[in-house]
Structures are given as structure tokens and as C-alpha cells.
KETOR-725177 format. One record per residue: residue number from 0; residue in three letters; x, y, z of N, C-alpha, C in turn. Coordinates in nm, 2 decimals, padded with zeros to 4 digits. Layout:
<pavos>
NUM,ALA,X,Y,Z,X,Y,Z,X,Y,Z
...
</pavos>
This chain:
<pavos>
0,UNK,02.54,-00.53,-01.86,02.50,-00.64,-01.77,02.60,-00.75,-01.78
1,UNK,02.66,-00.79,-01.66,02.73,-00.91,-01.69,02.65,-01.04,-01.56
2,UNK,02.63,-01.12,-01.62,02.53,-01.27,-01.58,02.62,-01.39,-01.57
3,UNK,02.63,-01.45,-01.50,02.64,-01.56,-01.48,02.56,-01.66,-01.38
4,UNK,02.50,-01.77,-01.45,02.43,-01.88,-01.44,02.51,-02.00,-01.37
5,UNK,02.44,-02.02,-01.21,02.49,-02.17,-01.12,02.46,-02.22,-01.10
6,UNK,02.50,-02.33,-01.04,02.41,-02.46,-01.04,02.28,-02.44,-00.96
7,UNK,02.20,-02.53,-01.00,02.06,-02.57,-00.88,01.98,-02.47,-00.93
8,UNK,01.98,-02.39,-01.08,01.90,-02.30,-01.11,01.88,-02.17,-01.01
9,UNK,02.00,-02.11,-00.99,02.08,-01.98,-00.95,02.15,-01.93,-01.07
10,UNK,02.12,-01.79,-01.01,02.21,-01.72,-01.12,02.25,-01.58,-01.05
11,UNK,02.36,-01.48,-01.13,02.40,-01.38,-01.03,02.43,-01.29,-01.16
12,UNK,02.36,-01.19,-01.12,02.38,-01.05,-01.24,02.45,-00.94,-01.18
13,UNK,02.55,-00.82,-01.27,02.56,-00.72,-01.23,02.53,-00.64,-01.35
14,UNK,02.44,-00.51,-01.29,02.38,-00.43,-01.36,02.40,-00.25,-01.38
15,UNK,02.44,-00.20,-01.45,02.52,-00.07,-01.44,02.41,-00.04,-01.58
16,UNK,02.33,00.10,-01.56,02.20,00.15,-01.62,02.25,00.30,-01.62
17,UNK,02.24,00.37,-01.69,02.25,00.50,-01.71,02.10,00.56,-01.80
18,UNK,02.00,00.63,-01.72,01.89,00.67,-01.78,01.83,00.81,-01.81
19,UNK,01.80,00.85,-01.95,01.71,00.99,-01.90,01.61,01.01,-01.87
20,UNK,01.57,01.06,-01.83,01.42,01.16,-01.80,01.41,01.27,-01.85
21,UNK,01.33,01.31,-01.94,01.32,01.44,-02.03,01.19,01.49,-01.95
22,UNK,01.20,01.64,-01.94,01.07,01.70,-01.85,00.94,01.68,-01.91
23,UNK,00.84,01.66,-01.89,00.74,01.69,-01.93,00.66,01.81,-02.05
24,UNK,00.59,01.78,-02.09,00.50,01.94,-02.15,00.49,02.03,-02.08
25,UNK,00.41,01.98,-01.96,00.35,02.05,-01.84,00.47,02.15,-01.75
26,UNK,00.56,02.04,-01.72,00.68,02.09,-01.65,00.74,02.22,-01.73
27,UNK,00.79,02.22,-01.87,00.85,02.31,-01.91,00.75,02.45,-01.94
28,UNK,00.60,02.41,-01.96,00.52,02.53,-02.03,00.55,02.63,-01.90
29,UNK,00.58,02.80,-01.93,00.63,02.92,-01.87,00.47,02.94,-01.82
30,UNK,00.33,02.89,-01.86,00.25,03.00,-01.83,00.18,02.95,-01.69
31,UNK,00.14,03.07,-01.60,00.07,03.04,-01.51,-00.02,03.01,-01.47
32,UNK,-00.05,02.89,-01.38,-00.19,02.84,-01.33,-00.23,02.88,-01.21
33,UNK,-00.36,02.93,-01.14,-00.40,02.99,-01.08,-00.51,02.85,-01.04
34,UNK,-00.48,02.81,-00.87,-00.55,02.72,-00.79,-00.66,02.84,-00.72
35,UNK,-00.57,02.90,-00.67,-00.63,03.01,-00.58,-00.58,03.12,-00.63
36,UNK,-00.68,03.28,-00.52,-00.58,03.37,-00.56,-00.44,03.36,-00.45
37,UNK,-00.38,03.26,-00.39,-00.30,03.24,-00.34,-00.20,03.11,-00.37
38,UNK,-00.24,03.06,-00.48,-00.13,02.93,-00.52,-00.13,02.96,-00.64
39,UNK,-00.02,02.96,-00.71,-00.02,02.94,-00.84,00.13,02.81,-00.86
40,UNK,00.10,02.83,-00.99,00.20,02.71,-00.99,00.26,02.71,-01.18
41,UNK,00.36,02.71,-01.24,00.40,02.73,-01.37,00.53,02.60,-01.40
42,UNK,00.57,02.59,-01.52,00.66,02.54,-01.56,00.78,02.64,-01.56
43,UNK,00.90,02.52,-01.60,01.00,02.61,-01.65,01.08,02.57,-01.80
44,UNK,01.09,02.62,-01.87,01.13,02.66,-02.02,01.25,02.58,-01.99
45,UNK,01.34,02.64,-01.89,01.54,02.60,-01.84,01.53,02.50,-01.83
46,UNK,01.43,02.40,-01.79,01.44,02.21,-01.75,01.57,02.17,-01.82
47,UNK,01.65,02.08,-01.75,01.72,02.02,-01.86,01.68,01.88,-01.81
48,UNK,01.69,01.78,-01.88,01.69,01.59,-01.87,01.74,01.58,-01.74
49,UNK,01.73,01.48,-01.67,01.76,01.45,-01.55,01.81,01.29,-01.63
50,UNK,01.91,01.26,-01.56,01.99,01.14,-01.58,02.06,01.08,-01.42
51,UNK,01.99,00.97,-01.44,01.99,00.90,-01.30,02.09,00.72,-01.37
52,UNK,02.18,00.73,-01.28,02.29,00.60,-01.26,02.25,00.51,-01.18
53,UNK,02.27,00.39,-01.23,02.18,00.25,-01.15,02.32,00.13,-01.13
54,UNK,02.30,00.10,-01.06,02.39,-00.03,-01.02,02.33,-00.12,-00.94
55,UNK,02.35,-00.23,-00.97,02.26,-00.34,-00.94,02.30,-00.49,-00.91
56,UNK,02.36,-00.53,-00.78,02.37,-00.68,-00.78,02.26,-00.80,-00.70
57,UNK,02.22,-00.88,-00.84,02.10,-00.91,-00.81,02.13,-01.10,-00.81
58,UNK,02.12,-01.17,-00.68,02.09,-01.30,-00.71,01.95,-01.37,-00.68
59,UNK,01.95,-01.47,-00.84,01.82,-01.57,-00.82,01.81,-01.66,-00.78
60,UNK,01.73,-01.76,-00.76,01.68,-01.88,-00.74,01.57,-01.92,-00.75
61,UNK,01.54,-02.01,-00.86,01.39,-02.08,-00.93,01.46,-02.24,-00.81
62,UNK,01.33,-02.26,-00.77,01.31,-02.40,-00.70,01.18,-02.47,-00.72
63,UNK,01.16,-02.55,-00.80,01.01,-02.60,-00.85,00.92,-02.46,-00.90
64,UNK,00.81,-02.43,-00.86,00.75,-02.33,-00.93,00.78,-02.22,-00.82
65,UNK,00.86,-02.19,-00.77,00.88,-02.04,-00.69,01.02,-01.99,-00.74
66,UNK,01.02,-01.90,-00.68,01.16,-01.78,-00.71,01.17,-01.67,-00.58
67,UNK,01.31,-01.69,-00.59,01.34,-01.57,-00.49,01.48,-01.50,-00.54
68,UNK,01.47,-01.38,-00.51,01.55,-01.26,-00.54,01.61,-01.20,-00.46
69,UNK,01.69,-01.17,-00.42,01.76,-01.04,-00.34,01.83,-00.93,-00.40
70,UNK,01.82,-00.84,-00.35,01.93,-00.73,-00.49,02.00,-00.66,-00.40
71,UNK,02.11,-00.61,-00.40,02.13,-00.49,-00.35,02.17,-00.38,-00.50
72,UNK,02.12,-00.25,-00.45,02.14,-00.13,-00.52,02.17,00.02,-00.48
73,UNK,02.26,00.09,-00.59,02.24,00.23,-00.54,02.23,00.31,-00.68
74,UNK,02.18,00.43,-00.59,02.10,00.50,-00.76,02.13,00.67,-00.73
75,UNK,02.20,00.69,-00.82,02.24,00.82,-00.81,02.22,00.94,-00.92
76,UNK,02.09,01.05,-00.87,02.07,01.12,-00.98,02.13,01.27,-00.96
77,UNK,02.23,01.31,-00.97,02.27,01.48,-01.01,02.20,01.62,-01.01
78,UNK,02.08,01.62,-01.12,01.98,01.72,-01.09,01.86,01.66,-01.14
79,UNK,01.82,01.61,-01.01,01.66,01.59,-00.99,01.55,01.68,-01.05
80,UNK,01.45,01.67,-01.15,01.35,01.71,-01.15,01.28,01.72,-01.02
81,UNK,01.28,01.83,-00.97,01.15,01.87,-00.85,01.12,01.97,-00.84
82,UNK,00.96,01.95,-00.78,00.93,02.11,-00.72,00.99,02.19,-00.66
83,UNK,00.96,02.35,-00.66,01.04,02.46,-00.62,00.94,02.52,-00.55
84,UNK,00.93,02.53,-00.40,00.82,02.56,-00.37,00.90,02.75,-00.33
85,UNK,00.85,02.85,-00.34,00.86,02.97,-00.26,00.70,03.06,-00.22
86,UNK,00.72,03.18,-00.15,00.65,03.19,-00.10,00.72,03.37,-00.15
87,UNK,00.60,03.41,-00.22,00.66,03.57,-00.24,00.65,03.64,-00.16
88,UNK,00.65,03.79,-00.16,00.64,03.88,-00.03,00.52,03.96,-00.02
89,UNK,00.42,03.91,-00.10,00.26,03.92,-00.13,00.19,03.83,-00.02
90,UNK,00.29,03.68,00.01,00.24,03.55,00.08,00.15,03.49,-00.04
91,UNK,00.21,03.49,-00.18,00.20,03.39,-00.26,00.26,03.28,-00.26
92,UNK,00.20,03.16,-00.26,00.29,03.04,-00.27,00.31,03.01,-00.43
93,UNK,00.38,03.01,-00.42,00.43,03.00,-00.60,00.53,02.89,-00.62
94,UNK,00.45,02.77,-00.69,00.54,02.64,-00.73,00.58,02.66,-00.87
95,UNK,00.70,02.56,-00.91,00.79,02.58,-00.99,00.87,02.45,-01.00
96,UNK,00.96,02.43,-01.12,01.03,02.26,-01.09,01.13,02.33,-01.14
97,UNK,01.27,02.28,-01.09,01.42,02.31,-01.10,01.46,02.18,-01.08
98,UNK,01.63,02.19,-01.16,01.70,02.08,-01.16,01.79,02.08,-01.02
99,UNK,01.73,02.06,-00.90,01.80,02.07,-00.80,01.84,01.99,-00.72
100,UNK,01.96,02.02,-00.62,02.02,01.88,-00.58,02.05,01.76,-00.64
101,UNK,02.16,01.71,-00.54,02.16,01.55,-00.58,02.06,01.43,-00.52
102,UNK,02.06,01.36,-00.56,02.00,01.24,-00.48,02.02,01.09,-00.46
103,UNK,02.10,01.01,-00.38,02.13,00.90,-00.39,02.11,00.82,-00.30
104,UNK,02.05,00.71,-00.35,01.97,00.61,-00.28,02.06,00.46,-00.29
105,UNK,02.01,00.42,-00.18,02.11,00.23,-00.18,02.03,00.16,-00.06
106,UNK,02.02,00.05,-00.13,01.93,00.01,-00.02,01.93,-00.18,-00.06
107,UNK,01.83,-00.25,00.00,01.82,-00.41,-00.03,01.67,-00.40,-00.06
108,UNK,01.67,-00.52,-00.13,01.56,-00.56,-00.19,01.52,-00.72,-00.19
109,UNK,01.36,-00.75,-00.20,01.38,-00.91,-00.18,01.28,-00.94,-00.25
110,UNK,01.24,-01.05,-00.41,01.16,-01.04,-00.44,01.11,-01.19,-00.46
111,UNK,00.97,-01.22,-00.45,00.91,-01.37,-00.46,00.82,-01.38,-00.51
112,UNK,00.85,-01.53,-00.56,00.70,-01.55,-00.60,00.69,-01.72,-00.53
113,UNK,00.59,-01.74,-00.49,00.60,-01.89,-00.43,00.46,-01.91,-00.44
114,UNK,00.41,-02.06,-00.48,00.34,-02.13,-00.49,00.30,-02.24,-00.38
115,UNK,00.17,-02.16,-00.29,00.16,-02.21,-00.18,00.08,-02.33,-00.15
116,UNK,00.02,-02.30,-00.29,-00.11,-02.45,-00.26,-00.13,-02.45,-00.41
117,UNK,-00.15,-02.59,-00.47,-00.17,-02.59,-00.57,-00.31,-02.49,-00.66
118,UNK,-00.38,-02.45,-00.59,-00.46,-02.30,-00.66,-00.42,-02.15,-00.61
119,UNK,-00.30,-02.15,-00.51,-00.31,-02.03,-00.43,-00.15,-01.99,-00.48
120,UNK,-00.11,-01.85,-00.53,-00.02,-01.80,-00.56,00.04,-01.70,-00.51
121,UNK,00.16,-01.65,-00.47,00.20,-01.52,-00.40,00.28,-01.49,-00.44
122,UNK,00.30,-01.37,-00.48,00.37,-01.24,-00.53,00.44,-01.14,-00.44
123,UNK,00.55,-01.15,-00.39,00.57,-01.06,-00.33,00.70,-00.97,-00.31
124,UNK,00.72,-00.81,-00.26,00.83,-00.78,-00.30,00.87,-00.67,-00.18
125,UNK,00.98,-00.65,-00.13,01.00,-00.57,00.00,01.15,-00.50,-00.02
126,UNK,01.15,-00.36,00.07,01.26,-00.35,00.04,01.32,-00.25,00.14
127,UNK,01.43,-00.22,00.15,01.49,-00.12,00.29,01.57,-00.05,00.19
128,UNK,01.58,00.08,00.21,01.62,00.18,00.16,01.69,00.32,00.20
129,UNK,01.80,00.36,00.18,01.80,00.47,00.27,01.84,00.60,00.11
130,UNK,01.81,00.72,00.19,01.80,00.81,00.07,01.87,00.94,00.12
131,UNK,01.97,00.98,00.09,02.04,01.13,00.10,02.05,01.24,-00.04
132,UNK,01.97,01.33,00.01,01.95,01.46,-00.06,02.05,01.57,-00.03
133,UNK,02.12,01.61,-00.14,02.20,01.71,-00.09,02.15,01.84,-00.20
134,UNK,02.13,01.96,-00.15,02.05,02.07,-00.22,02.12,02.22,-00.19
135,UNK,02.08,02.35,-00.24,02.11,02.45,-00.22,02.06,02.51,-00.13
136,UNK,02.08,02.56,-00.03,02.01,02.61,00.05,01.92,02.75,00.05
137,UNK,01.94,02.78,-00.02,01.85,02.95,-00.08,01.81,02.85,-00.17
138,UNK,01.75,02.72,-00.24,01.67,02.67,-00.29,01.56,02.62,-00.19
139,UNK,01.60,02.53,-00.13,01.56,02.41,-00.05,01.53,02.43,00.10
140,UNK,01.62,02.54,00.12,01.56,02.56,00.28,01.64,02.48,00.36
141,UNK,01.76,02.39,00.28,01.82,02.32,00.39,01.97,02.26,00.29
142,UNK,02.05,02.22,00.33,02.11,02.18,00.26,02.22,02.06,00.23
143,UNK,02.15,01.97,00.34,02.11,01.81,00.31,02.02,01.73,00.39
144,UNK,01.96,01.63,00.36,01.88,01.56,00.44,01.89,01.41,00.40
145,UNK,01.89,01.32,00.51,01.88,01.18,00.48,01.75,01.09,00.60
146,UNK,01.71,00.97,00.56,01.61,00.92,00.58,01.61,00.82,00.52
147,UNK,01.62,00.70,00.65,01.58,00.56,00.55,01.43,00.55,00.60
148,UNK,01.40,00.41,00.48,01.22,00.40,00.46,01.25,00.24,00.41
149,UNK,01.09,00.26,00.43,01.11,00.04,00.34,00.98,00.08,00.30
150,UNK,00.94,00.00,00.18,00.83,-00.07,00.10,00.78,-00.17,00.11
151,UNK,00.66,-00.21,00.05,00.67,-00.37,00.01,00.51,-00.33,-00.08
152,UNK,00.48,-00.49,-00.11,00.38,-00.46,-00.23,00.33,-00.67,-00.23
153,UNK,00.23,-00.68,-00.20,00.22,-00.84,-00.23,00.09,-00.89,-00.31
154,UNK,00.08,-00.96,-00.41,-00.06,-01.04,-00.43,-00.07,-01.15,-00.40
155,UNK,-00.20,-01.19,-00.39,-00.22,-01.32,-00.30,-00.34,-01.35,-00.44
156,UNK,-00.32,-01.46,-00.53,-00.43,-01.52,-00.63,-00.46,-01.66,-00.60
157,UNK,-00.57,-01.66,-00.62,-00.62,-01.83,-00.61,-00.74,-01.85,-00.71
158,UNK,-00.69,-01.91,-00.79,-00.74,-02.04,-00.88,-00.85,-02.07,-00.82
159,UNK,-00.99,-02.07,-00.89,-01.15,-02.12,-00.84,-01.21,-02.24,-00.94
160,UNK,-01.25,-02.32,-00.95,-01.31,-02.39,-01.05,-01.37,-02.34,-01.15
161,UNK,-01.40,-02.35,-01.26,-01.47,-02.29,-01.39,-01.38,-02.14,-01.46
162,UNK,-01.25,-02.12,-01.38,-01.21,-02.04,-01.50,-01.24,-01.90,-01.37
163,UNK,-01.28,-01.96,-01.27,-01.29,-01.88,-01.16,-01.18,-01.82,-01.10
164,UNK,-01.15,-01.68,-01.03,-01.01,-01.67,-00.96,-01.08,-01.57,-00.85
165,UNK,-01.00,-01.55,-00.76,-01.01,-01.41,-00.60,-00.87,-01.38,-00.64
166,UNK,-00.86,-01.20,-00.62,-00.74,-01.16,-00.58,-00.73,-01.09,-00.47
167,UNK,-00.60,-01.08,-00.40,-00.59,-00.95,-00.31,-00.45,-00.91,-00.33
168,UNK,-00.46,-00.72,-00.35,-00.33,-00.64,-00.37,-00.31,-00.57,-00.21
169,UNK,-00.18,-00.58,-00.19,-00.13,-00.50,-00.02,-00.02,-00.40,-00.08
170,UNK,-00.02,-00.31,-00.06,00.12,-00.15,-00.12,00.13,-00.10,00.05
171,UNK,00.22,-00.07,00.04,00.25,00.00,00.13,00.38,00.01,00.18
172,UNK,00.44,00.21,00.20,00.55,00.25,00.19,00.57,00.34,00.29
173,UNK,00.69,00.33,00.34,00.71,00.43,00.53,00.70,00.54,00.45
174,UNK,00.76,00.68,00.54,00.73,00.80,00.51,00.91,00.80,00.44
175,UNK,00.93,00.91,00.29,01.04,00.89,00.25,01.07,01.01,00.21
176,UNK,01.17,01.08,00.23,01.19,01.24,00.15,01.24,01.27,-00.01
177,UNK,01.18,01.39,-00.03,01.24,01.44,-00.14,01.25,01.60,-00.14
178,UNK,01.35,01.67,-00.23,01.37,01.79,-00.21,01.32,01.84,-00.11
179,UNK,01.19,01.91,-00.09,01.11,02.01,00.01,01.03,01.91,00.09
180,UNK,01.01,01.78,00.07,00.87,01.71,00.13,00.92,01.60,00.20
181,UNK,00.83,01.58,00.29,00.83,01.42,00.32,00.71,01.36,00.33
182,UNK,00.72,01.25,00.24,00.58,01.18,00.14,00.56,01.06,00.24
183,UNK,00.45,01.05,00.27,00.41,00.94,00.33,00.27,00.85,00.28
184,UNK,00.24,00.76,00.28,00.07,00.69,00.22,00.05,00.62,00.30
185,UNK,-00.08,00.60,00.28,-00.19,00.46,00.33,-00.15,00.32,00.30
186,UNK,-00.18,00.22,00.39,-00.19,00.09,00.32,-00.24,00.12,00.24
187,UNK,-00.28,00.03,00.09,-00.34,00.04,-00.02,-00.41,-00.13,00.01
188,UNK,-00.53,-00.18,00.00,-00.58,-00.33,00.01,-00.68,-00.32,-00.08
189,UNK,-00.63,-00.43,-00.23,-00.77,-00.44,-00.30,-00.82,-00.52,-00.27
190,UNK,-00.90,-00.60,-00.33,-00.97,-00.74,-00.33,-01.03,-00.73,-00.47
191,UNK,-01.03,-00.83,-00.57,-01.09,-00.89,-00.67,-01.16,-01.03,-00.69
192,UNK,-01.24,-01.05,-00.83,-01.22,-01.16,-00.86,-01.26,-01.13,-01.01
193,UNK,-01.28,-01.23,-01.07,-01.27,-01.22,-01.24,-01.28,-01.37,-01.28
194,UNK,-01.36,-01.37,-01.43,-01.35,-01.50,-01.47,-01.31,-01.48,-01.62
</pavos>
């Protein structure tokens, strides 16, 4: 990481991460699970770590009690942990995880927190992304695919008298691929409170 700190309480980082991911128990155990008599689904023994490369330029700014962030990044992993979906010649679907394909992502990011009323606080973080998968084809069925997506995620807290507080949580992420799938969700809206 190299940082440097500017005036007016700004600062500007660059960030270079090199990480592993070791498979699971589940992922590597050989034995088979049986959903149906038509899905089963097993580990693989051969897993190896998945190591994913991060780079990161990230500027701050604190102003009275708020902050804001922008990043840009890209992230590059080699052989992804993912499912292996096939289909035998029984018309079993039979899942599996392999270290397959690459995958590399870069995208912007924006992150806040601002203090809107002296009891009311916000949290918030958004982001645009684009993602290219490149894979085997007698694995994957294809043998690349790309798709940009955006995120975001915000809380909204307010301070009540006596030790009192309300919260509300918002998630929500476009539809985004990986190996065989394209993953999509719901808005996610909590509501709380707590003393």
C-alpha cells in the first residue's frame, strides 16, 4: 500500500493485494449427495487455492462528520472456484466444482457516510462494475462472456431519545455472471429499532 495524506483532510491510496482462497471441506469431500434421484452433487479431492489479484485506487475525504470515497479497481482471479454443472447420458444432472476459467472484474466505486440531521445518519455505498469470464468450452458451454452490473447497499439510523434508535437496511444488486449462471436478487429492505 502506498498513502499519501492532502490537505483539507483528503488522502489518496494505492493498493496491490494478492489473496488465497483455500476450498472448503464440503467442496473437496469425493462423496456423493443425492437431492433427487436426478441431482446429485459431490466435491472434488483435485481443488487447488484460488488466488485472486486486487488493485485499488482509492481517494478520501472527511468534511465535519461525513466522508466520501471513490475507488476505482480491477480484480483478477486465474482459476476460480466454481460449479461444474453436467448432465450425464442417464439425464443426470450432476454438480461438481473445478478450478475453471479466468475472471476479471474493474469497475468504480463510491462510498459515504454523511450526517444528515443531528440524530439521523447515512451509510452508503454503490458501485458499477463490469465482469469478463473467459472458460473452456467442453467445460462451460461457452467460452467467454462479459456483463456489466452495479450494486449498492445503504443505512439510514436515527438517534431517538432514551437510548432509543430506528434503522433501515436497502441491498440491492443487477443481474451479474459467473461461470455457468447469471445470478440475479431482490431488493433486500429491513427496518429495525433497538435500545
Amino acid at each position: 500500500t502506498l498513502s499519501q495524506s492532502l490537505p483539507a483532510g483528503q488522502n489518496i491510496k494505492l493498493t496491490y493485494r494478492k489473496q488465497i482462497f483455500r476450498p472448503s471441506i464440503n467442496s473437496l469431500n469425493p462423496f456423493e449427495t443425492w437431492s433427487d434421484s436426478m441431482h446429485v452433487q459431490k466435491g472434488n479431492p483435485d481443488l487447488e487455492p484460488t488466488i485472486e489479484n486486487k488493485i485499488e485506487l482509492t481517494y478520501t475525504k472527511n468534511f465535519k462528520a461525513n466522508y466520501l470515497s471513490p475507488k476505482l479497481y480491477i480484480r483478477y482471479t486465474p482459476n476460480g472456484i466454481q460449479d461444474n454443472t453436467t448432465i450425464t447420458g442417464e439425464g443426470v444432472t450432476e454438480i461438481t466444482q473445478e478450478n475453471i476459467g479466468r475472471n476479471m472484474e474493474y469497475g468504480l466505486s463510491l462510498n459515504g457516510a454523511f450526517q444528515v440531521m443531528k440524530r439521523w445518519r447515512i451509510n452508503a455505498s454503490a458501485s458499477v462494475f463490469n465482469r469478463y469470464i473467459k472458460t473452456d468450452e467442453t467445460v462451460a458451454g461457452h467460452t467467454s462472456e462479459e456483463k456489466a452490473s452495479y450494486r449498492f447497499n445503504c443505512s439510514n439510523i436515527v438517534s431517538l431519545p432514551k437510548d432509543y434508535s430506528v434503522y433501515m437496511f436497502a441491498n440491492f444488486g443487477s443481474p451479474n455472471i459467473s461461470y455457468q449462471r447469471m445470478n440475479s436478487s431482490q431488493l433486500l429492505v429491513l427496518f429495525g429499532a433497538e435500545k
